[in-house]
C-alpha atoms as a printed R data frame, in Angstrom:
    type eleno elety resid chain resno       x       y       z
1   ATOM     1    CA   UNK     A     1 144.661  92.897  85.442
2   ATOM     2    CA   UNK     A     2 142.883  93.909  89.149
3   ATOM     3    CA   UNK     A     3 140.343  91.943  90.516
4   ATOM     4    CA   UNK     A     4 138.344  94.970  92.624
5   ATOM     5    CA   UNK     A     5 138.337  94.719  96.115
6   ATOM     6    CA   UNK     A     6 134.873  93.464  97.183
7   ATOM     7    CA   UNK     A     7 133.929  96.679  98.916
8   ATOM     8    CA   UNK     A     8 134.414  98.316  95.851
9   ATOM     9    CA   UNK     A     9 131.772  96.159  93.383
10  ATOM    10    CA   UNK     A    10 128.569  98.271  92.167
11  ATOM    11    CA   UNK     A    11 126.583  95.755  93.748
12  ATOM    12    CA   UNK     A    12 127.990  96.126  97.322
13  ATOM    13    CA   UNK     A    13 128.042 100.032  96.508
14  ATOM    14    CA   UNK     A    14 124.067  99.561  95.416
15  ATOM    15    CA   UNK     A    15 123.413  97.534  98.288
16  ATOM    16    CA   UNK     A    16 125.039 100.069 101.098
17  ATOM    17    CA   UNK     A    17 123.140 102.863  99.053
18  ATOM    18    CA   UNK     A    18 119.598 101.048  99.643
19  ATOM    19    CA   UNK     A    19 119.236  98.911 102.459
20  ATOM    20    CA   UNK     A    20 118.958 101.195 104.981
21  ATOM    21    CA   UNK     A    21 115.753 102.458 102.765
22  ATOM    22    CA   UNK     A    22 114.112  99.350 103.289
23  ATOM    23    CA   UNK     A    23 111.919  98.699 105.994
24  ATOM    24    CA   UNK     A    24 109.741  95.254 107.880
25  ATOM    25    CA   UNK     A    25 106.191  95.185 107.442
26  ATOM    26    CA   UNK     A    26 103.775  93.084 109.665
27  ATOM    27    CA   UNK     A    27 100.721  94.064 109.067
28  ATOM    28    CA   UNK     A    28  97.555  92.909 111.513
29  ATOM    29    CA   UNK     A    29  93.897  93.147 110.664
30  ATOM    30    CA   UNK     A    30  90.269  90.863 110.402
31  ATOM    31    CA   UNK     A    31  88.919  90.270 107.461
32  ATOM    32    CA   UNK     A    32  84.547  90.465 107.499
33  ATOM    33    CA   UNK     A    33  82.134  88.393 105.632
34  ATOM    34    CA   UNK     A    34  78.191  88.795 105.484
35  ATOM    35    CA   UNK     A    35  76.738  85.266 105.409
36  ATOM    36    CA   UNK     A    36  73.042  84.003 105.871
37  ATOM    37    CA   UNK     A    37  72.325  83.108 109.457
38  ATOM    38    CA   UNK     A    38  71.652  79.626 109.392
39  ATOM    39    CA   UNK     A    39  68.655  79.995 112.018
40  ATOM    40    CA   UNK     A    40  67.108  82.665 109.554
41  ATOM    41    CA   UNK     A    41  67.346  80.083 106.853
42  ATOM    42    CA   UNK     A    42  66.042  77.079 109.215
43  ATOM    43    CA   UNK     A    43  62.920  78.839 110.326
44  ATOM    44    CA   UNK     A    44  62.147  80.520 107.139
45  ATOM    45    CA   UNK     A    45  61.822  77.172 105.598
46  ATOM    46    CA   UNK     A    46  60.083  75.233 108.223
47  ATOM    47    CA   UNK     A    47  58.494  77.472 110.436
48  ATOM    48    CA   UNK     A    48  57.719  80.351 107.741
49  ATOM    49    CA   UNK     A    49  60.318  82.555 109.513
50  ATOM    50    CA   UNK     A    50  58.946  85.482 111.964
51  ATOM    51    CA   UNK     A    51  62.526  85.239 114.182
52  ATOM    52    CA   UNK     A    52  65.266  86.599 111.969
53  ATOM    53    CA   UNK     A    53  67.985  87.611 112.596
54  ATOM    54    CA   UNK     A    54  69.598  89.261 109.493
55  ATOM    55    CA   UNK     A    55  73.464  88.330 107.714
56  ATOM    56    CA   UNK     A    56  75.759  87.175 110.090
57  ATOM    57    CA   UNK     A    57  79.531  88.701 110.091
58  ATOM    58    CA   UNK     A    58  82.190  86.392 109.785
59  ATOM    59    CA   UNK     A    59  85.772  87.498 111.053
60  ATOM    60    CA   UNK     A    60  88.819  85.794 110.407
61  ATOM    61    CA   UNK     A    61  92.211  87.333 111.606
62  ATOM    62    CA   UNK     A    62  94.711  88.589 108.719
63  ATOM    63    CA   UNK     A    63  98.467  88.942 109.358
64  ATOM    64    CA   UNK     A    64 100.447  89.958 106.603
65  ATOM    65    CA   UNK     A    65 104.279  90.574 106.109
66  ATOM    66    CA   UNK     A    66 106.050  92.074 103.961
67  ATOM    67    CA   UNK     A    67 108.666  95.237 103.164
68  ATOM    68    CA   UNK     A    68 108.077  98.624 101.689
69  ATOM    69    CA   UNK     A    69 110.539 101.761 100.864
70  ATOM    70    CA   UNK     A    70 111.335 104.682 102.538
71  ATOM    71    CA   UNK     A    71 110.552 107.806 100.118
72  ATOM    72    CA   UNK     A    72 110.932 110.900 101.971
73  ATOM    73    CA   UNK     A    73 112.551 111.724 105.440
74  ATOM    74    CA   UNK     A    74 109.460 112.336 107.193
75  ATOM    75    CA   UNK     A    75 108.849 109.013 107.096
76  ATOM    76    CA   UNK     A    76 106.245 108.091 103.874
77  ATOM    77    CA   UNK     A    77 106.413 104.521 102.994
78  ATOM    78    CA   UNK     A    78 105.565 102.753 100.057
79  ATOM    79    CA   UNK     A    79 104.643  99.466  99.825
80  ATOM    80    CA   UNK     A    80 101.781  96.803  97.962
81  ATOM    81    CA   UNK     A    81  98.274  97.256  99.091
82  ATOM    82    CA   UNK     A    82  98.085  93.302  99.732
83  ATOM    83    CA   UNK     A    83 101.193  94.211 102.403
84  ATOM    84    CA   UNK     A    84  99.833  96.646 104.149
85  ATOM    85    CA   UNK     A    85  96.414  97.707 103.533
86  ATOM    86    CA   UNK     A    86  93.851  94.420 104.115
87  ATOM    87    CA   UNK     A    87  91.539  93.949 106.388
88  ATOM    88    CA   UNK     A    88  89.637  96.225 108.776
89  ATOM    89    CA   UNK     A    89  91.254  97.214 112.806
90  ATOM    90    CA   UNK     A    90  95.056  97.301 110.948
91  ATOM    91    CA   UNK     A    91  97.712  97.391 113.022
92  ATOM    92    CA   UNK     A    92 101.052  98.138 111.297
93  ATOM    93    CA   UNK     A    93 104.423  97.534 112.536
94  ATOM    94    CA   UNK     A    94 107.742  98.816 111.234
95  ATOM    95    CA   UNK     A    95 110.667  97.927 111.466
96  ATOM    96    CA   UNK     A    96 113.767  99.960 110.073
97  ATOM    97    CA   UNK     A    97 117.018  98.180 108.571
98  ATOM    98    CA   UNK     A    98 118.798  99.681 111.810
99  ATOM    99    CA   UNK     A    99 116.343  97.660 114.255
100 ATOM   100    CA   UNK     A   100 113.982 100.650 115.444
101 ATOM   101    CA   UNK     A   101 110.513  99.843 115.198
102 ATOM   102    CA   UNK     A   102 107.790 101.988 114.920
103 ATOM   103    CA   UNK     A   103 103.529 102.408 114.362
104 ATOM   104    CA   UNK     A   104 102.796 102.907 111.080
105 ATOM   105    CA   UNK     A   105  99.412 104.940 109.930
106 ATOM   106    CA   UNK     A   106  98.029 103.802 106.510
107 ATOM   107    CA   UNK     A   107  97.272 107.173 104.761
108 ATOM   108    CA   UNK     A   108  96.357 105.663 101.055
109 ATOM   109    CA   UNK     A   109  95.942 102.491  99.027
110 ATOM   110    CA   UNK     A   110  95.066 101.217  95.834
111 ATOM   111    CA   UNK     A   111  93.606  97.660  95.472
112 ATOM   112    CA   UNK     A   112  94.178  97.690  91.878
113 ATOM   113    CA   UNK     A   113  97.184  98.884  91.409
114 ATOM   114    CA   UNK     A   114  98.253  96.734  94.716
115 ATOM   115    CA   UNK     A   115 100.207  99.959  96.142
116 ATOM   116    CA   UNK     A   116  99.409 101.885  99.668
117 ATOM   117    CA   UNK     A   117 101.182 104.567 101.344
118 ATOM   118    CA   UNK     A   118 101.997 104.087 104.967
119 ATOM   119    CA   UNK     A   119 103.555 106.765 107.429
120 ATOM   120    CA   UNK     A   120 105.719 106.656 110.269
121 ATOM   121    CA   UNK     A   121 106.608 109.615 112.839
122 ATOM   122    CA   UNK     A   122 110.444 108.942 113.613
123 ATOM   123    CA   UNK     A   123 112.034 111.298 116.037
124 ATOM   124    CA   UNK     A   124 114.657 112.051 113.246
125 ATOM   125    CA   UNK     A   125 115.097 112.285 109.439
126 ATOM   126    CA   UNK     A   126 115.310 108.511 107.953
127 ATOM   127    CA   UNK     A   127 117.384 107.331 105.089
128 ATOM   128    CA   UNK     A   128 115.136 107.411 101.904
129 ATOM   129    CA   UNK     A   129 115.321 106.713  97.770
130 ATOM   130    CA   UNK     A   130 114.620 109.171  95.980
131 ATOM   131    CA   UNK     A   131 112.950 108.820  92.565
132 ATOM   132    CA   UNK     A   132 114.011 111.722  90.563
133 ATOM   133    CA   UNK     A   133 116.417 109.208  88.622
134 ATOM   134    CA   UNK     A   134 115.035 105.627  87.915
135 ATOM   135    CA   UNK     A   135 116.866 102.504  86.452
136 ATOM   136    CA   UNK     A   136 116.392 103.216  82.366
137 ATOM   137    CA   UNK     A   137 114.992  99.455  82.822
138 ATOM   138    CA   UNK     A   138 116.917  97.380  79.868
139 ATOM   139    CA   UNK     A   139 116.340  93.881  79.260
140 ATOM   140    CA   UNK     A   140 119.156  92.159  80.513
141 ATOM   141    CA   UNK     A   141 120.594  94.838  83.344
142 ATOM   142    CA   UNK     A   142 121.551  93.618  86.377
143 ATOM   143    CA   UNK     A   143 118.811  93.905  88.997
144 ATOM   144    CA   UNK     A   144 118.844  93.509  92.832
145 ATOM   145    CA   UNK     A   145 115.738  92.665  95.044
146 ATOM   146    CA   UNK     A   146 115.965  93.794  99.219
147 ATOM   147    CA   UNK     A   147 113.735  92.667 101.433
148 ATOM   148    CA   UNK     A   148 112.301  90.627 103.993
149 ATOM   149    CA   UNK     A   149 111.667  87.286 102.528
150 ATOM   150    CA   UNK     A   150 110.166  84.950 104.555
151 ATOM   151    CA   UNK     A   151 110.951  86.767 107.753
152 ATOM   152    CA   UNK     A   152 114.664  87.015 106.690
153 ATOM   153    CA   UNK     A   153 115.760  90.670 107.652
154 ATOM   154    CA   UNK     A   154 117.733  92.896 104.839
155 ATOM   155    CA   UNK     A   155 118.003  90.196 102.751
156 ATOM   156    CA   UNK     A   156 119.517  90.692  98.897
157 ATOM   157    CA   UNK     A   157 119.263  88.743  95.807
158 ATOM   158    CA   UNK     A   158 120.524  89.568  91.879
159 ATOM   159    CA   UNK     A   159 119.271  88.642  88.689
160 ATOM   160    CA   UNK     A   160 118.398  90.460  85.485
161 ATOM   161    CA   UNK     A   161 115.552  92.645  83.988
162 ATOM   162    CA   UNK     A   162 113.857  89.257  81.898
163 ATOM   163    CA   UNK     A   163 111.010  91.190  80.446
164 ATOM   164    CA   UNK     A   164 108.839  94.124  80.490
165 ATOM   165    CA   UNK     A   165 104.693  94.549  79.979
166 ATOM   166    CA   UNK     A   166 103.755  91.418  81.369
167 ATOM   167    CA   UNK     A   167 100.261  90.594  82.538
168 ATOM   168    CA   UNK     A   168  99.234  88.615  85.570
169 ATOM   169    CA   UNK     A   169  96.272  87.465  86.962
170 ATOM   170    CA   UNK     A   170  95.664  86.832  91.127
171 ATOM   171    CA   UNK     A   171  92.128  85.697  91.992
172 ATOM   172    CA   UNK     A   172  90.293  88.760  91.101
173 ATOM   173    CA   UNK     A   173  93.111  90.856  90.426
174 ATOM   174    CA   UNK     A   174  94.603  91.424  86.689
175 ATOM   175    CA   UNK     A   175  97.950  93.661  86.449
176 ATOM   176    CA   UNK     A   176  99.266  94.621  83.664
177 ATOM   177    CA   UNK     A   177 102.821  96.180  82.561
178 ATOM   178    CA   UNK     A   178 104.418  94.443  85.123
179 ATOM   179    CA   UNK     A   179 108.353  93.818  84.860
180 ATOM   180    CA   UNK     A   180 109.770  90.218  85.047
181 ATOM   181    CA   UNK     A   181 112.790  89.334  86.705
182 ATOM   182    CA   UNK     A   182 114.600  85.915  87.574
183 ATOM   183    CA   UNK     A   183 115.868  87.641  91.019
184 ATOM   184    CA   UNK     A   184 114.654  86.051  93.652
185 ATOM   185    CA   UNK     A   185 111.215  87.609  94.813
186 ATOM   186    CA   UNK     A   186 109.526  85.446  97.561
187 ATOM   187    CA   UNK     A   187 106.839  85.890 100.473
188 ATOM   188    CA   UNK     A   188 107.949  88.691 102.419
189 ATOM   189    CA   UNK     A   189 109.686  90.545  99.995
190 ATOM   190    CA   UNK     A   190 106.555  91.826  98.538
191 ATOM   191    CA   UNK     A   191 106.607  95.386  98.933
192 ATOM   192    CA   UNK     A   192 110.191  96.218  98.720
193 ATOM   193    CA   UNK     A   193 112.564  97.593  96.175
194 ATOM   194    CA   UNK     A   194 113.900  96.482  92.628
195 ATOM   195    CA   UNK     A   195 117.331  98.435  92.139
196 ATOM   196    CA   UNK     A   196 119.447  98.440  89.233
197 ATOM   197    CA   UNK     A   197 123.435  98.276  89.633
198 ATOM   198    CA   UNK     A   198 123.622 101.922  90.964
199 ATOM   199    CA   UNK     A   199 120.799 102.015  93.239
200 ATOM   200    CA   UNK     A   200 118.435 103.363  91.206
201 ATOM   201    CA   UNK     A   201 114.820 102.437  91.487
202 ATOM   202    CA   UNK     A   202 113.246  99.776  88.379
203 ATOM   203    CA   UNK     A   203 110.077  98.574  90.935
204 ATOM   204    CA   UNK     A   204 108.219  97.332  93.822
205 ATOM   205    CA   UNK     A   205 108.617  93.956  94.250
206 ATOM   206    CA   UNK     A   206 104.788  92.030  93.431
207 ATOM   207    CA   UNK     A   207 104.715  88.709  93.124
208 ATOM   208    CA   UNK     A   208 105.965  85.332  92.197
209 ATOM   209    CA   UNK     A   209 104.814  82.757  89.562
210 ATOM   210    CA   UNK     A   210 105.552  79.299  91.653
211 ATOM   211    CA   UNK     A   211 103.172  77.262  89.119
212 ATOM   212    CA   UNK     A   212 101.962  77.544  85.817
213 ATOM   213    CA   UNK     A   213  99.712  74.830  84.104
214 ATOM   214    CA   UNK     A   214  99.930  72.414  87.164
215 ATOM   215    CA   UNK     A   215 103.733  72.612  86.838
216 ATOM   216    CA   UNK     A   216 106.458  74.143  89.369
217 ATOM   217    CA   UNK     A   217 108.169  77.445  88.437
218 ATOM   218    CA   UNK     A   218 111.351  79.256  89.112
219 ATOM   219    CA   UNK     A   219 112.810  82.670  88.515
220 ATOM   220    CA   UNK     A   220 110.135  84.046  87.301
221 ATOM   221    CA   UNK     A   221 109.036  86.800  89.798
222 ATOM   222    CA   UNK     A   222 106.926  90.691  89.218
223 ATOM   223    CA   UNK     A   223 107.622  94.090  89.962
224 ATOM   224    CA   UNK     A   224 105.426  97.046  89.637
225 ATOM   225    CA   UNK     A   225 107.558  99.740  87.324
226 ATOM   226    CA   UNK     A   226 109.217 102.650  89.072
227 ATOM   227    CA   UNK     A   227 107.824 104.978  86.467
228 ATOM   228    CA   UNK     A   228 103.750 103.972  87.877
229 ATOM   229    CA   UNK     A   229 104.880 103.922  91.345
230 ATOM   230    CA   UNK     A   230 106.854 107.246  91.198
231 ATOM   231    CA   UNK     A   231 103.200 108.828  89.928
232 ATOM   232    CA   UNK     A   232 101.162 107.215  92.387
233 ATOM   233    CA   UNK     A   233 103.348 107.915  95.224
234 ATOM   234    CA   UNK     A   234 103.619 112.201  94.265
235 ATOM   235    CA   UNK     A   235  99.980 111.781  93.774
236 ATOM   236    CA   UNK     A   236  99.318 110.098  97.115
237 ATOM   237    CA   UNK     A   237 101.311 112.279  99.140
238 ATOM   238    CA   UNK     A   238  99.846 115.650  97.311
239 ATOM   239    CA   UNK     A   239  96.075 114.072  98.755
240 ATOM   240    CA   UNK     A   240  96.909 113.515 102.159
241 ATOM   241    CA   UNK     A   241  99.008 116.532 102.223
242 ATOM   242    CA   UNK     A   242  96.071 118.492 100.843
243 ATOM   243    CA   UNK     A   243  97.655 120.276  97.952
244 ATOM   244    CA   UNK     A   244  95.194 118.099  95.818
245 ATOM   245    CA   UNK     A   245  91.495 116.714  96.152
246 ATOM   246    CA   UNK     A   246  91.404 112.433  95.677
247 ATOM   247    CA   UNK     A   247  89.722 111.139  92.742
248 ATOM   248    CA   UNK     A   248  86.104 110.089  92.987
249 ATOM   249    CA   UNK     A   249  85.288 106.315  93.416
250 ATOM   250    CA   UNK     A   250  83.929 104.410  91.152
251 ATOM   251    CA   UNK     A   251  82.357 100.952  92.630
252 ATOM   252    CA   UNK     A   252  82.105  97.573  90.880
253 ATOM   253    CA   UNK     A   253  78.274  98.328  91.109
254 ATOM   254    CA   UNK     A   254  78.928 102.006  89.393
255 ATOM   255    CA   UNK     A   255  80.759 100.584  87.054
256 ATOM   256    CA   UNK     A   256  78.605  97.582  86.030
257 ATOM   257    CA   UNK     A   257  75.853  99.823  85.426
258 ATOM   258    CA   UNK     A   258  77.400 102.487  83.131
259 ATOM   259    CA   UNK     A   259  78.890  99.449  80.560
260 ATOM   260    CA   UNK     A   260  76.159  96.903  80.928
261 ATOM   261    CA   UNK     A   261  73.514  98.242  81.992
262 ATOM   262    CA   UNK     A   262  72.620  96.592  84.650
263 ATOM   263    CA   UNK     A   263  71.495  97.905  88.268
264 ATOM   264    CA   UNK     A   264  72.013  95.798  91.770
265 ATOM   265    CA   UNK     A   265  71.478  95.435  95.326
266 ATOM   266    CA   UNK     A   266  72.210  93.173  97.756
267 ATOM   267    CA   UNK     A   267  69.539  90.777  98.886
268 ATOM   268    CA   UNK     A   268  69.081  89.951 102.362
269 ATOM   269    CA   UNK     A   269  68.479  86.382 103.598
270 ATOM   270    CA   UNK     A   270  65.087  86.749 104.400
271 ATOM   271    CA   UNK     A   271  64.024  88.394 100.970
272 ATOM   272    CA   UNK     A   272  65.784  85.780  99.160
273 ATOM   273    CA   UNK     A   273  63.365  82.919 100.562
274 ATOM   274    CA   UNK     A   274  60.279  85.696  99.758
275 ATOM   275    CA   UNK     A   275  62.086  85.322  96.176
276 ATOM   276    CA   UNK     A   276  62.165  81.726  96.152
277 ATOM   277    CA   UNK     A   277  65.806  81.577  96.064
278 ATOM   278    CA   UNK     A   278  66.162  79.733  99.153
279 ATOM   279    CA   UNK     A   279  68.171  81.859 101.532
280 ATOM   280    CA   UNK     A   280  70.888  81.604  98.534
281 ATOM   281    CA   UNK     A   281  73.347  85.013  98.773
282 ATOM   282    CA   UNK     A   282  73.635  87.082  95.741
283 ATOM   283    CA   UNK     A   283  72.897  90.335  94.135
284 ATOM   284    CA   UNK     A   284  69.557  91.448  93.239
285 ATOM   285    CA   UNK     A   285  68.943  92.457  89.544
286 ATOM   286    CA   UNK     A   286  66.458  95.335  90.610
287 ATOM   287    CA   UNK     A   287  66.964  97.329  87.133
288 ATOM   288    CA   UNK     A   288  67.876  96.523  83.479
289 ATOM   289    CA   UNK     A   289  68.428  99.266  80.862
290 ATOM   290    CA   UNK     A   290  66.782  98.661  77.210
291 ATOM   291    CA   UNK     A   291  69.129  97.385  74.977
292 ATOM   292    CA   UNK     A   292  71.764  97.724  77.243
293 ATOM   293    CA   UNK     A   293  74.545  94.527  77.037
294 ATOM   294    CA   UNK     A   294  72.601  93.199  80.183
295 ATOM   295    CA   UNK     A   295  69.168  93.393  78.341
296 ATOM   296    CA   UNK     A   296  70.882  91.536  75.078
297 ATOM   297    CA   UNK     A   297  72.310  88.771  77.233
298 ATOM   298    CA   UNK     A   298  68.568  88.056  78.400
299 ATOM   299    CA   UNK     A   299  69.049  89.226  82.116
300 ATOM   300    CA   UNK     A   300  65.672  90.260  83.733
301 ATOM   301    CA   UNK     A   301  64.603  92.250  86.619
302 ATOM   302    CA   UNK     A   302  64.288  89.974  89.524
303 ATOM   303    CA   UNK     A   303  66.898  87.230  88.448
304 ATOM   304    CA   UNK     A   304  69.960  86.682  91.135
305 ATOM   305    CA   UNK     A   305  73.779  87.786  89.771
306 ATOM   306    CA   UNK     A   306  75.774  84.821  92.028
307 ATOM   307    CA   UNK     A   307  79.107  84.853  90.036
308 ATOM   308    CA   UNK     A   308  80.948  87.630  87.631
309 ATOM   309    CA   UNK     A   309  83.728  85.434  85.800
310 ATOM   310    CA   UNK     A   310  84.778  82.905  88.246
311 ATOM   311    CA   UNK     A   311  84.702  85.051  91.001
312 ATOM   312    CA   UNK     A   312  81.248  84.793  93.330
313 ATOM   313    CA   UNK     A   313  79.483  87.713  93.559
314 ATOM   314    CA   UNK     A   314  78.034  87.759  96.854
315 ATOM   315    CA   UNK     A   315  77.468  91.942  98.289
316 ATOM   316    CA   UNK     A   316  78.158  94.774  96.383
317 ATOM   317    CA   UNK     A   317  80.989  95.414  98.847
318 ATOM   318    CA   UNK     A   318  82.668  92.383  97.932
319 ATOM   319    CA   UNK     A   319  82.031  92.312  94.105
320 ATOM   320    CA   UNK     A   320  85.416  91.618  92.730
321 ATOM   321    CA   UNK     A   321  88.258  93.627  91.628
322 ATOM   322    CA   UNK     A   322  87.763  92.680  87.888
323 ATOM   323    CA   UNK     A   323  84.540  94.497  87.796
324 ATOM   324    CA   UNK     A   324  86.040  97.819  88.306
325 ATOM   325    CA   UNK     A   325  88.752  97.118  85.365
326 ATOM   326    CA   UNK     A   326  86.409  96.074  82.763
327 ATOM   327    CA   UNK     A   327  86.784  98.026  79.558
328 ATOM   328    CA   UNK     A   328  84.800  99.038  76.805
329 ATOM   329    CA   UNK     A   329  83.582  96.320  74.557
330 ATOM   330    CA   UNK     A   330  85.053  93.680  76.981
331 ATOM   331    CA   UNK     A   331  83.002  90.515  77.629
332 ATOM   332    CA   UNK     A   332  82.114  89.400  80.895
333 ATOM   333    CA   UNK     A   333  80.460  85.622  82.273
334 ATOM   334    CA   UNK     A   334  77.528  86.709  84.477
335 ATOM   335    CA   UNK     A   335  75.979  83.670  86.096
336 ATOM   336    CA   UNK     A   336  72.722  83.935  87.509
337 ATOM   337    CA   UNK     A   337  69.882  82.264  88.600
338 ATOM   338    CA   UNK     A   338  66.262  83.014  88.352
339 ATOM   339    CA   UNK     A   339  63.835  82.279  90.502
């Protein structure tokens, strides 16, 4: 019997095949917040107002990292939209397995799918994965995650394909079809590649479950399916390339309206002490459709929508993701207030 010469295992062949696919991510941006001036509120209630104001914007700095793939030559990247495309002013920095760094432009992203497409302009052709073969994705294949985890550069880990459609839920953001894996997927590898034993592509690396029910968890990490990213990638590429036209958006407050029924605005500071809702931020119920959902639930014109689930609901901007996933017959928890 032959042992095989370590330079000759799958998994070192895999490995040479990919990591110089895999890039660095640190992503830079602010994050903005509308809030009710506190002076607004102050005079409005003691002085009966006359000075505002208006909201004021909060800013708080966002620095993400992360890693993404190389898909093409020219230099398209793929990565998660929580990598690479929050916050406002982004300023995205690449680096390549080889050490060059470069600007990166973000081109596309999709907050609830959690993917983006970045670009780089690289004097030369890169190394890149193709994706016209993917891993066949069997329960119990050997899997292989690269990345940058926790700042560590090119990093590798193995573990197997545990399980396929699985559903998770972050904040305001519910995924479903997901892969689970036991490799290990930590902060900073989000972003990169899930290879099987030859190289080929099973996912984007996601997430990591770290507790469940107040308890500590291990190996059990998400990937986004190479099949979903493959499509959103062509389709990405085809918009900003202009061989296609992007899909219209549909908006929490678009959405909300065509399955319940129910028509909002956002409600300034000033108007919501005219309302008697004490400066309190929220959306305005300014229209409710007869026997809509919102109608049967006993929602009125006039009332103030402050939470949707257990999110808060606090501009139509910010309504969360959930909103735009709901589904037909699905059941919501609306709190509001009334005046």
């Amino acid at each position: 019997m032959h042992a095989t010469a370590p330079q000759d295992e799958p998994i070192v062949k895999a490995v040479e095949k990919v990591r110089p696919t895999v890039v660095n991510i640190n992503a830079e941006g602010v994050e903005e917040q509308q809030v009710a001036d506190p002076f607004d509120v102050f005079m409005n209630r003691f002085y009966g107002g006359g000075m505002a104001r208006g909201n004021r914007v909060l800013q708080r700095p966002v620095k993400n990292l992360g890693s993404g793939l190389i898909v093409s030559p020219d230099g398209y990247i793929v990565t998660n939209q929580h990598v690479a495309g929050r916050g406002k002013k982004l300023q995205i920095r690449v680096k390549l397995a080889d050490g060059e760094e470069y600007d990166a432009q973000l081109l596309r992203d999709d907050d609830l799918q959690d993917l983006a497409l970045i670009k780089v302009s690289p004097p030369q052709p890169l190394p890149f994965l193709g994706m016209e073969k993917l891993s066949p994705n069997m329960l119990g294949q050997t899997v292989l995650v690269l990345g940058n985890p926790v700042g560590y550069e090119n990093s590798v880990s193995a573990g197997i394909l545990s399980a396929k459609d699985r559903t998770l839920t972050i904040g305001d953001l519910t995924m479903e079809g997901l892969l689970q894996t036991d490799a290990a997927i930590n902060p900073g590898n989000s972003g990169g590649p899930l290879v099987d034993g030859e190289g080929n592509l099973v996912g984007l690396s996601s997430a990591k479950m770290s507790i469940a029910q107040n308890l500590p968890v291990e190996s059990i990490g998400f990937a986004i399916p190479a099949e979903r990213v493959k499509r959103w990638v062509e389709e990405a590429i085809a918009i900003v390339e202009g061989k296609i036209k992007p899909p219209p958006e549909r908006s929490a407050a678009v959405v909300l309206k065509e399955k319940f029924g129910l028509e909002l605005k956002d409600l300034s500071p000033n108007d919501s002490l005219q309302l008697g809702y004490q400066g309190r931020i929220g959306l305005l119920v300014v229209g409710v459709e007869k026997g809509s959902p919102a109608a049967e639930a006993g929602i009125q014109k006039g009332m103030l929508v402050v939470g949707l689930g257990q999110v808060p609901a606090r501009t139509l901007e910010e309504l969360p993701r959930k909103a735009r996933q709901l589904k037909g017959g699905e059941q919501v928890v609306v709190t509001v207030l009334g005046a």
